[in-house]
GUGU-625654 format. One record per residue (C-alpha): residue number from 1; residue in one letter; x, y negated, z negated. Coordinates in steps of 0.2 Angstrom, whole numbers, plus 5000, padded with zeros to 4 digits. Each point is the difference from the previous one (the first is absolute). Example, Ala and Ser with C-alpha at 12.3 -4.5 7.8 and 13.67 -1.06 7.14 Angstrom:
BEGIN
<1,"A",<5062,5022,4961>>
<2,"S",<5006,4983,5003>>
//
This chain:
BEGIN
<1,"X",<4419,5457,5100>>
<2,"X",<5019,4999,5005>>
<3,"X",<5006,4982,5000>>
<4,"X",<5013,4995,5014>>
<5,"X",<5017,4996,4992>>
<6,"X",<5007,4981,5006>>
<7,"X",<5014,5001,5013>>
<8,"X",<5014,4989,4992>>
<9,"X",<5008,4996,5019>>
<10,"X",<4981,4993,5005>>
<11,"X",<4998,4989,4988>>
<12,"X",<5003,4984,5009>>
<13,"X",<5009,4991,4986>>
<14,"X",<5013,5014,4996>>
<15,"X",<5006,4999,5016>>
<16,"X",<5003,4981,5000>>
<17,"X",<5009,5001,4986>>
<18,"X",<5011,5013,5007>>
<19,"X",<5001,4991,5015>>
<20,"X",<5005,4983,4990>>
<21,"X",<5011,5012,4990>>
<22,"X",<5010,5006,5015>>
<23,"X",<5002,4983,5006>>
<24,"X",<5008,4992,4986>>
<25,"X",<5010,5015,5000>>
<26,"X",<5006,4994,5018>>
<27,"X",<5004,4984,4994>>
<28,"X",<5008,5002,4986>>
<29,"X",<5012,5012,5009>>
<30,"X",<5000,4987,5016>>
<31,"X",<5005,4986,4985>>
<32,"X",<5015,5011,4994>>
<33,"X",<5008,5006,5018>>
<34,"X",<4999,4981,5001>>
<35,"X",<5008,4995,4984>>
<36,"X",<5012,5012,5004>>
<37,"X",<5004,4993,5016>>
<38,"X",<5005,4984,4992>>
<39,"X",<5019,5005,4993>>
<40,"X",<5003,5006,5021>>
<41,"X",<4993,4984,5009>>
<42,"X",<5008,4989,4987>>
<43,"X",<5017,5008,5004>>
<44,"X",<4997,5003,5019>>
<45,"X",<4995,4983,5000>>
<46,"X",<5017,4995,4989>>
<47,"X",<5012,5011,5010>>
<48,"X",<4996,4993,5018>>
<49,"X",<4999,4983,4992>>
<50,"X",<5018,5001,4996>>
<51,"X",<5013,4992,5012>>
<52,"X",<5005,5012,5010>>
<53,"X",<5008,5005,5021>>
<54,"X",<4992,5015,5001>>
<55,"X",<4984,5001,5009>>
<56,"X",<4982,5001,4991>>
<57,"X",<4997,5018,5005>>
<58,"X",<5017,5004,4994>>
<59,"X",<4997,4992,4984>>
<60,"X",<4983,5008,5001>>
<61,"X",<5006,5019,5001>>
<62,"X",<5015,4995,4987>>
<63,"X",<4986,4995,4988>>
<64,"X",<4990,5017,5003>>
<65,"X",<5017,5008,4999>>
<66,"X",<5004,4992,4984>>
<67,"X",<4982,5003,4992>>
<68,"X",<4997,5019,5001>>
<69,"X",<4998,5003,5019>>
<70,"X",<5019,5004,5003>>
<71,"X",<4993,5019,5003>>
<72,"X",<4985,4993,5013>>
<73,"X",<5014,4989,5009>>
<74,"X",<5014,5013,5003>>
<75,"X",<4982,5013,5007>>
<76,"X",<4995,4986,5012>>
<77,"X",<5020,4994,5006>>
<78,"X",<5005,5019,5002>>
<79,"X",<4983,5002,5012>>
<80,"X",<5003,4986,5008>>
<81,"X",<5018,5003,5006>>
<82,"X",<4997,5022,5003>>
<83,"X",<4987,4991,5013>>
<84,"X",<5012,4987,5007>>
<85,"X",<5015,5011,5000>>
<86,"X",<5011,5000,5016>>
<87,"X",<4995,5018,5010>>
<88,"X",<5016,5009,5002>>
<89,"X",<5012,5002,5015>>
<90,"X",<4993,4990,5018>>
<91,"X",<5012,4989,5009>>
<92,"X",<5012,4991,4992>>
<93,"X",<5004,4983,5000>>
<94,"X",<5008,4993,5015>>
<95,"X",<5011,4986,4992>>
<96,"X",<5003,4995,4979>>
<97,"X",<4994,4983,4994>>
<98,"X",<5015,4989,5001>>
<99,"X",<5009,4994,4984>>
<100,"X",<5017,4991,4995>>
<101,"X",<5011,4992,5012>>
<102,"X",<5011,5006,5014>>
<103,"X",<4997,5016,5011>>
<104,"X",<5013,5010,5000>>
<105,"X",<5001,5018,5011>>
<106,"X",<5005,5014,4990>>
<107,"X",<5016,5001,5008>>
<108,"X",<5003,4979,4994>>
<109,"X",<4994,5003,4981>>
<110,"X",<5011,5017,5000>>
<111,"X",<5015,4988,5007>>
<112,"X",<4995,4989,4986>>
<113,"X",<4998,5009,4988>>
<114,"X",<5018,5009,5003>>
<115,"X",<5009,4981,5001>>
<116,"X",<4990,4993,4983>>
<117,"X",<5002,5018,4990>>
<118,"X",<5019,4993,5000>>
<119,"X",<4997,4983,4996>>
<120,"X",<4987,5005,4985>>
<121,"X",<5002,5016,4995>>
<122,"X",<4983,5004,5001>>
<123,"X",<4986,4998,5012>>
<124,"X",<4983,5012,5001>>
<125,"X",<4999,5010,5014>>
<126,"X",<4986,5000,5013>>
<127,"X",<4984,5008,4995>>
<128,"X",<5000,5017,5007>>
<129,"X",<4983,5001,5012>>
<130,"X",<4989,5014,4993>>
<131,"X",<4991,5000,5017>>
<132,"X",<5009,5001,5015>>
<133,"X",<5003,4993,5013>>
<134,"X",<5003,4984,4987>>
<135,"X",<4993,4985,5006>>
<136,"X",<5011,4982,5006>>
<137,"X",<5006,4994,4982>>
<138,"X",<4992,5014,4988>>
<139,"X",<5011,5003,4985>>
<140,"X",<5012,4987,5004>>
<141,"X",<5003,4988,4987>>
<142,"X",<4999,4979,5004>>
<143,"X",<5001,4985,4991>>
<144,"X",<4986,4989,4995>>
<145,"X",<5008,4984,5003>>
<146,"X",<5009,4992,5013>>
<147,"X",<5019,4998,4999>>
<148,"X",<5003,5010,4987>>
<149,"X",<5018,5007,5006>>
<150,"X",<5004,5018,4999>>
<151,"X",<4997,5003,4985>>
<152,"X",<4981,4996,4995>>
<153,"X",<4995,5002,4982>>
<154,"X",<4983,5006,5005>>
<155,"X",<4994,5013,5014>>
<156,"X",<4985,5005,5007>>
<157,"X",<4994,5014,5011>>
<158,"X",<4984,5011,5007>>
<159,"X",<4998,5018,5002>>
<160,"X",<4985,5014,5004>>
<161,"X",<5003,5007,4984>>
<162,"X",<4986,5014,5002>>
<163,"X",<5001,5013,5014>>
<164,"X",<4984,5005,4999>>
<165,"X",<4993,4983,5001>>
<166,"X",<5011,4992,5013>>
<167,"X",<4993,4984,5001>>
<168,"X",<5000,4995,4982>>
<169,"X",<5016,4987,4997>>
<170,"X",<5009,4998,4983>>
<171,"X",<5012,4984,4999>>
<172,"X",<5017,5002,4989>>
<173,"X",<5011,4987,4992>>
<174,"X",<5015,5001,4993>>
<175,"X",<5007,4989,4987>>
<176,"X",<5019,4998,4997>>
<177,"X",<5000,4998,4979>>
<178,"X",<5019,4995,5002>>
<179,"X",<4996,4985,5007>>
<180,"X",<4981,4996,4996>>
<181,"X",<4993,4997,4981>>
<182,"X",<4983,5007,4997>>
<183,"X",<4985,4994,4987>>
<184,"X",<4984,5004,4996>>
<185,"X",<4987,4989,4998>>
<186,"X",<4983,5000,4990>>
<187,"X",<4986,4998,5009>>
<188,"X",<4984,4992,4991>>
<189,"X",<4990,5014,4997>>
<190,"X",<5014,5013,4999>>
<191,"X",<5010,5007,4990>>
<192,"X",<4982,5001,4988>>
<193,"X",<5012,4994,4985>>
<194,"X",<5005,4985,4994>>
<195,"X",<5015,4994,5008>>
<196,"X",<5009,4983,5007>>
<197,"X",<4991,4998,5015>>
<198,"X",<5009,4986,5009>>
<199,"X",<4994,4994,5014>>
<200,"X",<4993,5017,5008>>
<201,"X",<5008,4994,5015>>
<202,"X",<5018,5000,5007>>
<203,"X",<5008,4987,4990>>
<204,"X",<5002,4982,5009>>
<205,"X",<5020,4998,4992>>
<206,"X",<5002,5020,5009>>
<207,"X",<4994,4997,5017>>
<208,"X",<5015,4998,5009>>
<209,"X",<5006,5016,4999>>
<210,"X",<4988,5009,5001>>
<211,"X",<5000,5015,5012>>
<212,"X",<4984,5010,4996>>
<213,"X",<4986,5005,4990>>
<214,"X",<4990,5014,4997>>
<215,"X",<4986,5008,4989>>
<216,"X",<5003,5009,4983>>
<217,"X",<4991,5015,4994>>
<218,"X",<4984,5006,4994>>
<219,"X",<4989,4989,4987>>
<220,"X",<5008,5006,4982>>
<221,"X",<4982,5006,4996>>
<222,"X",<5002,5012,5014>>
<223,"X",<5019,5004,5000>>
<224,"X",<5001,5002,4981>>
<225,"X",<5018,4994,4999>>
<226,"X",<5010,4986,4995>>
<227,"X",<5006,4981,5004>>
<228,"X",<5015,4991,4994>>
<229,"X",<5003,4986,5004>>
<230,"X",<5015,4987,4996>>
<231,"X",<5008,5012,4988>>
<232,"X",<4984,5005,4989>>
<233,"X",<4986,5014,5002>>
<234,"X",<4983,4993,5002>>
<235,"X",<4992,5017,5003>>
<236,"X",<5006,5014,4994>>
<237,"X",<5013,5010,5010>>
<238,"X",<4995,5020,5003>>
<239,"X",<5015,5014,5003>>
<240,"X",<4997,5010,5016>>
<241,"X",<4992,4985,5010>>
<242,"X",<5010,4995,5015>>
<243,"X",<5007,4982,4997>>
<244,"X",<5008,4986,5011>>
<245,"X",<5012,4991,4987>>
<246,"X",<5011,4986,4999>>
<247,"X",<5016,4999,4990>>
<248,"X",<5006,4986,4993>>
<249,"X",<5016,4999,5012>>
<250,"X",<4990,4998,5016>>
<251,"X",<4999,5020,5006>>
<252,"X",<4982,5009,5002>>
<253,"X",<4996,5016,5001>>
<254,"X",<4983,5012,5001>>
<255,"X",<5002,5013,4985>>
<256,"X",<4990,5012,4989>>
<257,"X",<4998,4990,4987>>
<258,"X",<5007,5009,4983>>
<259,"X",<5003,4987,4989>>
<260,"X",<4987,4999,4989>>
<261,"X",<4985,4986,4996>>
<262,"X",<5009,4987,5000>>
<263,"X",<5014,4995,5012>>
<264,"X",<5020,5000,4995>>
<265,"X",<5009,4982,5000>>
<266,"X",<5006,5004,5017>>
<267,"X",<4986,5001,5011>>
<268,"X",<4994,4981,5005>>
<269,"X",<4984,5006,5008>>
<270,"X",<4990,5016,5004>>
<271,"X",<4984,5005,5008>>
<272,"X",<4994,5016,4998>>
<273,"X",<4987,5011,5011>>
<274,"X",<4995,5017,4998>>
<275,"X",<5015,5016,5003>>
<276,"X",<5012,5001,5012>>
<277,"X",<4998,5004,5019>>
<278,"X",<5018,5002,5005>>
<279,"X",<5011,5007,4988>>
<280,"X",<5017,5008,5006>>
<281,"X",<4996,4994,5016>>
<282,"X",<4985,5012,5004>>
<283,"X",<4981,4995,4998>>
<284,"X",<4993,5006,4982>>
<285,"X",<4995,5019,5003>>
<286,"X",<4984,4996,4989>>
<287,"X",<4993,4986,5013>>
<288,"X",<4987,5013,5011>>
<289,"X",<4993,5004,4984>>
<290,"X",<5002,4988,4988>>
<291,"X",<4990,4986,4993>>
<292,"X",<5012,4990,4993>>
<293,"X",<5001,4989,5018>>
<294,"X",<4985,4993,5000>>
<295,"X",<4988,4990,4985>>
<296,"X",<4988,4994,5014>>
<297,"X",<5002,5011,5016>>
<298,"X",<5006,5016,5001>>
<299,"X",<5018,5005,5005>>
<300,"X",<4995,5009,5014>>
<301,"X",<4987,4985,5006>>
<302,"X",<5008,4990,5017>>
<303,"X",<4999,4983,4994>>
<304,"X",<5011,4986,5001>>
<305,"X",<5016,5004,4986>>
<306,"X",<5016,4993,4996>>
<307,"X",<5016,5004,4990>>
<308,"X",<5017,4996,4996>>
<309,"X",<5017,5011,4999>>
<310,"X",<5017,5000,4998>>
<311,"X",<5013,5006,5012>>
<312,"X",<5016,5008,4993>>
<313,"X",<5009,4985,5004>>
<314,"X",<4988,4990,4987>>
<315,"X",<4992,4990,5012>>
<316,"X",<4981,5000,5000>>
<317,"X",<4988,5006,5013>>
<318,"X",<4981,4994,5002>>
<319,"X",<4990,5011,5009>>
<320,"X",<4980,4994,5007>>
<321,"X",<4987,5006,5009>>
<322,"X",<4983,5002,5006>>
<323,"X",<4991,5021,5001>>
<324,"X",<5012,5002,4988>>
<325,"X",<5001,5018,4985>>
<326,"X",<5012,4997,4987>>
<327,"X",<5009,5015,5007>>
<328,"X",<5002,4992,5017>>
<329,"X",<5006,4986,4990>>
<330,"X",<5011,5010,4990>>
<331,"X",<5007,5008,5016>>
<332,"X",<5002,4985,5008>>
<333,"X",<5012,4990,4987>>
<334,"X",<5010,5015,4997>>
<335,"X",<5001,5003,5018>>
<336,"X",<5005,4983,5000>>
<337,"X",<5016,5001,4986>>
<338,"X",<4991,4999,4983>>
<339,"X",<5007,5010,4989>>
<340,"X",<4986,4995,4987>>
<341,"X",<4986,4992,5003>>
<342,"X",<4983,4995,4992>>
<343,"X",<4981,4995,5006>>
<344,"X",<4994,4982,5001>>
<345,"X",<4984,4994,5003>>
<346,"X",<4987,5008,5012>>
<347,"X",<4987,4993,5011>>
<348,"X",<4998,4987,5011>>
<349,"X",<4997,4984,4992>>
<350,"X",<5016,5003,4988>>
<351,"X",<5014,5007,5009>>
<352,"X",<5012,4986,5006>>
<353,"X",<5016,4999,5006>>
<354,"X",<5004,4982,5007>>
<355,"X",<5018,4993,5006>>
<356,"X",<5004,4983,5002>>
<357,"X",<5009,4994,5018>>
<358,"X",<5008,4984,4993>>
<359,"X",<5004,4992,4983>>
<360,"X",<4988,4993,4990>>
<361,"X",<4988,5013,5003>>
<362,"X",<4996,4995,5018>>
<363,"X",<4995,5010,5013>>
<364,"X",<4993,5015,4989>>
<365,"X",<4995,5015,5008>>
<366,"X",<4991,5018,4995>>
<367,"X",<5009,5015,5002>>
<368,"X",<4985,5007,5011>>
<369,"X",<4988,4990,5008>>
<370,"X",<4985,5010,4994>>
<371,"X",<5004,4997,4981>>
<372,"X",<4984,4990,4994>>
<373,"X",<5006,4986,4989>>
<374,"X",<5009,4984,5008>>
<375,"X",<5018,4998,5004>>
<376,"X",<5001,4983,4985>>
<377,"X",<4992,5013,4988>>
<378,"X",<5012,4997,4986>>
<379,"X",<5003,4981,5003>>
<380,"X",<4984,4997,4991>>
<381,"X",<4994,5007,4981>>
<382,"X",<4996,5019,5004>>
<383,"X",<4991,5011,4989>>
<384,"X",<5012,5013,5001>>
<385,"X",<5019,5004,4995>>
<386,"X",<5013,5000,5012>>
<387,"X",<5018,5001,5004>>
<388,"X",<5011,4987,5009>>
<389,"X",<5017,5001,5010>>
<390,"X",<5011,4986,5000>>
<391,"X",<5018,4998,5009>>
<392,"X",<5012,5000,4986>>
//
């Protein structure tokens, strides 16, 4: 007589225990992805807590940035803007957004020009148009404030600064470092080191002669250069990283930086942001293919850039703009005098170039109507660095 042999996955109470088994398993495992959990809300929760002018979804993808999701970040940006970049050639634009004061024909600024190359010494030529025919006022330098004379410290211009996109616009500004004094200025999140913050703003005691302000460079964590700051180095200076530096006897420059970790007795302040894009008055060979440009975009991404040169006369050139590659960018501050010239910051919400049409910071104004953040940006706390100009 054969006897039938018990079926283990029959019996009723085996399988409730494995059942009851795989449960506890879950929750176990749904108890440590929680736990886990804890350390990232607590500091999400801390960091958008903190004061702060950016917005909470700024602050939001800072924080994710910050915390291991710099990789899923610079995925969904580059996506985004390859699907919201500017379709090339179409009509151009029929007339450039209007910046400075005064409207001078090209003939008038060419007769200008001539009488106050006599009177100074030296006064930037017109921005040649790259697209032709140029429109009313492209390339032609103007003041930002009213009764300034013929000799303004600071100038501002537009330009099509991409043939093959021929409605993108970059604004220019040109800073004469004879007769302006620069600074930079910690901002309350950045630099990412300890340093005397101030008041994060432009300084009340400073306000009267202030001519502009604009946006400094990457986040340190991104850049992986240096800050000094009053004499001292806070973080760590790197050879080969382009630099915009201020000597202790008023002049700036933008360099390759080869002095070593820790900055000489000389240099009052210095900011540092990845290589060179203009070096012997050329763009860097190395910017099609390079991926020095670029810790949250790539180089070749059009998104919103800026930088900073200096022409062979040592005055200083800020270039912005919107649909923007850092060879474009390149092309376009060289184009526009710089013999050297670095990167800034990138994208929308951080570049800012802002000039100010009366004393005591009155009347400011953005370089470019479609940069994001507000024209008083820098009279209140920011959470970034910056640079000021003032009148000397």
């Amino acid at each position: 007589m054969v006897r039938d042999t018990p079926d283990p996955d029959a019996n009723p109470s085996g399988g409730r225990r494995r059942g009851e088994a795989t449960r506890r398993v879950r929750r176990v495992a749904l108890v440590a992805a929680l736990l886990a959990l804890v350390p990232a809300v607590f500091s999400y929760v801390a960091t958008i807590s903190e004061p702060s002018n950016s917005s909470l979804s700024i602050r939001s993808v800072e924080w994710l940035r910050d915390n291991g999701g710099a990789g899923l970040v610079s995925r969904i940006e580059s996506i985004y803007y390859s699907l919201t970049a500017p379709s090339k050639g179409g009509p151009t634009l029929r007339a450039l957004p209007q910046v400075g004061y005064g409207s001078a024909s090209r003939a008038q600024a060419l007769r200008l020009y001539s009488r106050r190359l006599v009177a100074t010494g030296y006064r930037p030529h017109r921005v040649a148009p790259l697209i032709h025919p140029a429109l009313p006022g492209e390339g032609i330098w103007r003041s930002t404030r009213p009764g300034e004379g013929a000799i303004p410290p600071l100038l501002i211009t537009t330009l099509r600064d991409q043939p093959e996109y021929p409605r993108v616009v970059a604004g220019l500004a040109w800073i004469d470092t004879k007769r302006t004094r620069l600074s930079l200025n910690p901002g309350r999140l950045e630099p990412s080191v300890s340093v005397p913050r101030g008041s994060m703003d432009v300084p009340q005691a400073g306000r009267d002669k202030l001519l502009a302000t604009f946006n400094s460079g990457f986040k340190l964590s991104d850049s992986r250069g240096g800050f000094v700051l009053g004499g001292r180095t806070y973080a760590t200076m790197s050879d080969g990283q382009a630099t915009l530096v201020g000597y202790g006897d008023g002049r700036v420059d933008v360099i390759d930086w080869q002095y070593g970790p820790s900055a000489p007795s000389s240099v009052s302040f210095a900011r540092q942001n990845l290589p060179l894009i203009v070096s012997e008055g050329h763009p860097n060979p190395n910017l099609n293919n390079g991926a020095e440009w670029g810790a949250t975009v790539g180089n070749a991404i059009l998104v919103w850039r800026s930088g900073i040169g200096i022409d062979r006369h040592g005055n200083l050139i800020y270039a912005a703009g919107e649909d923007q590659s850092v060879a474009s960018l390149a092309g376009t501050l060289a184009h526009a005098g710089a013999v050297r010239a670095m990167e800034l910051d990138i994208n929308s919400y951080w570049v800012n170039f802002i000039s100010y049409g009366a004393s005591g910071a009155r009347a400011p104004s953005n370089l470019l109507a479609g940069m994001e953040r507000p024209d008083t940006r820098y009279l209140t706390p920011d959470d970034r660095d910056f640079f000021a100009v003032y009148s000397r």
